[in-house]
FIGUMI-125533 format. One record per residue (C-alpha): x, y, z; residue in one letter. Coordinates in steps of 0.001 Angstrom, whole numbers, padded with zeros to 6 digits, always signed. Layout:
N
XYZA...
REM end
This chain:
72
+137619+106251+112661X+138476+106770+108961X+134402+105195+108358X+133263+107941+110432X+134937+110691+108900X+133849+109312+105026X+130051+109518+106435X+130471+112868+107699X+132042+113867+103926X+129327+111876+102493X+126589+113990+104637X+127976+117369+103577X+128391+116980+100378X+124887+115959+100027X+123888+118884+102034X+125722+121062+099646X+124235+119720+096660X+120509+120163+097600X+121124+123671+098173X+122775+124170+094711X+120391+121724+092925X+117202+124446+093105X+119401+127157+091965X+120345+125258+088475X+116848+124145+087815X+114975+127151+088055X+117955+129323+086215X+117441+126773+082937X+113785+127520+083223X+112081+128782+080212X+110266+132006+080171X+108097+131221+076712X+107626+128482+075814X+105887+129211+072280X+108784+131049+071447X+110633+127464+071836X+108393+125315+069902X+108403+128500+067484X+112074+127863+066777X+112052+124420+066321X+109177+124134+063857X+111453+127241+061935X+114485+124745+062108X+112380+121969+061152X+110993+123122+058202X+114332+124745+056940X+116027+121325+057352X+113235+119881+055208X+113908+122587+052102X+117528+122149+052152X+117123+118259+052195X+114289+118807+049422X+116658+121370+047649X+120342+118908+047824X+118668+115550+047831X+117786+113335+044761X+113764+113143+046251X+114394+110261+047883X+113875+111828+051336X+116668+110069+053034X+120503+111610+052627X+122011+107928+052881X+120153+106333+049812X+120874+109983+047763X+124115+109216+048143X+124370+105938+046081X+120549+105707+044052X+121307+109479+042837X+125022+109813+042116X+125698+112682+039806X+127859+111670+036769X+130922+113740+036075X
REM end
């Protein structure tokens, strides 16, 4: 009896998630994508000046940390 009563569960809660699954996909959806790859080319290349502007030219963070440590 108690078998019978988990597969029912199990059906309706399946049932209720493929009617909420198409609602969360298509409200995520994007309406431009150039405006997307837009921003992350703008974050991109901002990352790159700032590391360009704080690093020692090495072009990684983790070696300008020990090859170019400032002197006090």
């Amino acid at each position: 009896m108690a078998i019978a009563k988990m597969a029912h569960l199990s059906r309706f809660l399946l049932l209720a998630l493929s009617f909420l699954t198409p609602n969360i996909a298509s409200s995520s959806a994007v309406h431009d994508p150039e405006l997307v790859v837009q921003d992350v080319h703008r974050s991109i290349n901002g990352s790159r000046r700032n590391l360009g502007y704080f690093s020692c030219g090495t072009g990684n963070p983790i070696d300008d940390c020990w090859r170019c440590e400032q002197t006090s």
